[in-house]
C-alpha positions as CSV (number, residue, x, y, z in Angstrom):
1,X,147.3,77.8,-120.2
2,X,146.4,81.3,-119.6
3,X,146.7,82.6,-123.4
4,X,143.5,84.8,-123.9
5,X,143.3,83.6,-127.8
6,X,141.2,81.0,-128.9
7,X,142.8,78.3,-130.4
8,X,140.5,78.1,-133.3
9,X,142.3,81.5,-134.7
10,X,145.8,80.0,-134.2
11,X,148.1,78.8,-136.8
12,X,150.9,75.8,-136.8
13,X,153.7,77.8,-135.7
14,X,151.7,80.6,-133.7
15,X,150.1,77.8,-131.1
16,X,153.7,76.1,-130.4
17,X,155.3,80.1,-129.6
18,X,152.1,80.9,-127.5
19,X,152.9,78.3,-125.8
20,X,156.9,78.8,-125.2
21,X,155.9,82.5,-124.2
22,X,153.5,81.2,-121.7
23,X,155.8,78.9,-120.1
24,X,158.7,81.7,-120.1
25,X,156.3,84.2,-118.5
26,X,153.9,82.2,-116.2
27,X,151.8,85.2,-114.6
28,X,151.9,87.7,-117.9
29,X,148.6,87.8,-119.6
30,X,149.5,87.1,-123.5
31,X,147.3,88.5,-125.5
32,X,147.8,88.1,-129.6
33,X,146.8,91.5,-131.8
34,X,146.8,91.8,-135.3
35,X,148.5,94.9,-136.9
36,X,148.1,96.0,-140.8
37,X,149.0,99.5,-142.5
38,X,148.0,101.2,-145.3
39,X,149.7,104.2,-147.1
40,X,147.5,107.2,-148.0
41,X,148.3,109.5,-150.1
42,X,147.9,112.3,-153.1
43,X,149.9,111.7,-156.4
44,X,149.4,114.3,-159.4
45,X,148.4,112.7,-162.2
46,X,149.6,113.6,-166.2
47,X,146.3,115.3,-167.6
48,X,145.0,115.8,-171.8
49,X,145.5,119.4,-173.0
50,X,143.6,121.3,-175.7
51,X,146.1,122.7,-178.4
52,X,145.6,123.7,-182.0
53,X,146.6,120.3,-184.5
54,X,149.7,120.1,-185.1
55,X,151.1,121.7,-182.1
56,X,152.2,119.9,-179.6
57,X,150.5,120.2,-176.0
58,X,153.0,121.6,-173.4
59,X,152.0,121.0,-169.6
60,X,154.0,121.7,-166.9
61,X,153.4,119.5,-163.9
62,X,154.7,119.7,-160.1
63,X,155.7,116.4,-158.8
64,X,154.3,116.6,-155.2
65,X,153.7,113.9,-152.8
66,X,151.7,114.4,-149.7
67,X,151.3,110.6,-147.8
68,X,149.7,109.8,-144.3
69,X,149.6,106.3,-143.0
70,X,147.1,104.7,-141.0
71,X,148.1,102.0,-138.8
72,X,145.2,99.4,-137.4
73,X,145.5,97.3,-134.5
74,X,143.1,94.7,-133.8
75,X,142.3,92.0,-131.2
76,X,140.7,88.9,-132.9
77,X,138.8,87.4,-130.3
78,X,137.3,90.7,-128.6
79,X,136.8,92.5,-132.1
80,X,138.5,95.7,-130.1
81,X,140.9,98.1,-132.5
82,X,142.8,100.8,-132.2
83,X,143.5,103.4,-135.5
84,X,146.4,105.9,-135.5
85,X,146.8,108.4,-138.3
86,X,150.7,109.1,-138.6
87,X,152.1,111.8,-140.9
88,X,155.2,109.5,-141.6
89,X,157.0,106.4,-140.5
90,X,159.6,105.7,-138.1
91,X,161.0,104.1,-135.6
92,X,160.4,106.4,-133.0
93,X,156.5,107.3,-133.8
94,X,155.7,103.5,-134.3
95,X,157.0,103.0,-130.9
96,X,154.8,105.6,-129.6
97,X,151.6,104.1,-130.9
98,X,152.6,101.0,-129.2
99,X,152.9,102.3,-126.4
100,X,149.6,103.7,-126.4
C-alpha cells in the first residue's frame, strides 16, 4: 500500500476509503491533508455615552462589517502547511488555493 499516511492518525472509515482510493488509482501517490478555516473580522460594538440624568443617551452607530478568512492546510505526518488569506469565500477562490 502506497498511502503516505501513517495508520496511527487514521480513523475507522478514513483507513477502509484510503484503501478503495489506492486500489482505484494504483500508481497515484495519496496523500491525506487536513483543512480548517477561520473567519476574521471587525464588528462595531454598542458603546456607554455620557449625558446629563434624565436625558436619554443618543448614539448613532454605522453597522459595518469588514471579514477576511484564513484558510490552513496541513499535512499530519510531515507537519508541512500552507496559509491563504482570502478577502471572501467562493467557489471559484477556494478552487484557486487548491490549486496552488
Amino acid at each position: 500500500m502506497r498511502v503516505t499516511f501513517q495508520n496511527r492518525f487514521c480513523g475507522k472509515k478514513l483507513k477502509p476509503e484510503l484503501a478503495k482510493l489506492q486500489s482505484k488509482y494504483p500508481q497515484a501517490d495519496i496523500k491525506v491533508w487536513c483543512q480548517d478555516e477561520q473567519r476574521l473580522g471587525l464588528q462595531p460594538k454598542t458603546r456607554r455615552v455620557w449625558t446629563q440624568l434624565p436625558e436619554q443617551p443618543i448614539a448613532s452607530v454605522k453597522t459595518q462589517y469588514q471579514w477576511l478568512w484564513l484558510y490552513g492546510f496541513v499535512h499530519p505526518e510531515s507537519g508541512e502547511s500552507y496559509f491563504s488569506i482570502l478577502p471572501q469565500v467562493n467557489t471559484e477562490l477556494f478552487s484557486r488555493v487548491l490549486a496552488d
